[in-house]
Every structure is written in structure tokens, then in C-alpha cells.
N, C-alpha and C positions, 0 to 999 in steps of 0.2 A: 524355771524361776517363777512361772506365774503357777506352777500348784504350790510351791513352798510359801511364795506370800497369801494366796489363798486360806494356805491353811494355819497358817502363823496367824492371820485374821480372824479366823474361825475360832485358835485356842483349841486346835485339835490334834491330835502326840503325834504328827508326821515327823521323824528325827530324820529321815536321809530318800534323797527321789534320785533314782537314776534313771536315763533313759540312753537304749540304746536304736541308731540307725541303721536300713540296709538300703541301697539304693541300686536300683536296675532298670532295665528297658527291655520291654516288652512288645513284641509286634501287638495290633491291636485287632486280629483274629484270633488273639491266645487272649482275649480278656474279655469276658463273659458279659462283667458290667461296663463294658467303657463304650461311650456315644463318641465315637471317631471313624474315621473314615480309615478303610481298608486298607494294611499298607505301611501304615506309620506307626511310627516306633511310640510306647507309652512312657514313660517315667513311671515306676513302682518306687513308694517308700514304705518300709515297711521298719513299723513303731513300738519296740518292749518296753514298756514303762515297769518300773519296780518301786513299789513303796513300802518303805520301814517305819512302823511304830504300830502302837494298839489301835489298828482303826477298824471302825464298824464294817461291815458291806456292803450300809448305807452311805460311808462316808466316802469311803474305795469308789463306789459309784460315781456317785458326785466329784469327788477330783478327776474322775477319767473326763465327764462331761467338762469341767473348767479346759482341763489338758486340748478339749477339740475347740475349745473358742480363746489359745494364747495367739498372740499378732503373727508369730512366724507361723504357725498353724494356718491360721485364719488367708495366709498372703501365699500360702502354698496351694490350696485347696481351692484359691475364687477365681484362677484364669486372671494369669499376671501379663499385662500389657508394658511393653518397655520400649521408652523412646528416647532414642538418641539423639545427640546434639554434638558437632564439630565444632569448638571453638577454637 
């Protein structure tokens, strides 16, 4: 949603974004770049984005950049704290 409004802003010929997800766990000695402790399991998601219309591979750029700062992006990525409540 946030590269279509993006680009519907822009005026730039993106006619259809698909995105697809993978989701697994990973011990975190099988993962090269992850700053975790020995032992525990990772969350991998792993992100296809696909765009259709005449776009530059400037502009492709630039919607991949927007795609890493949409809110579910952004709430995936910053170390989500959740706190419960009984009522």
C-alpha cells in the first residue's frame, strides 16, 4: 500500500505491486549477520517484491527505499516490545 500511494503521488506508471512472504527460524549460529546470543532460534522473512509499469531503475530504486520505511516494515525491523495487561 505505501509504494502504490507513493507512487500514485509521484505520477509515476506503477499499474500493479505484488509482494510476496517467506517466514522461518533460524538457529542464530547459522546466521552470519545477526547480533544474538548462541542458541536461539531467529525469525527470517524473506521479501519478493514485484513491480509492473514503465519504471526507470531510478524510480525501482526509490520504491524499494520507500517499501523499507512502510509502518509494518518499520514495526518488524526496530525490536517490538509487548506488554500485556489482564483486565
Amino acid at each position: 500500500m505505501t509504494i502504490a500511494l507513493y507512487a500514485r503521488r509521484k505520477g509515476w506508471p506503477l499499474t500493479e505491486v505484488s509482494v510476496q512472504l517467506r517466514h522461518h527460524r533460524v538457529h542464530a549460529q547459522d546466521c552470519a549477520d545477526c547480533e544474538t546470543k548462541e542458541g536461539t532460534l531467529l525469525d527470517v522473512i524473506e521479501r519478493d517484491v514485484s513491480l509492473v509499469g514503465e519504471l526507470s531503475q531510478d524510480q525501482r530504486a526509490r520504491i524499494m527505499e520507500i517499501a523499507d520505511r512502510c509502518p509494518v516494515h518499520r514495526t518488524l525491523t526496530s525490536g517490538v516490545k509487548i506488554q500485556t495487561r489482564l483486565l
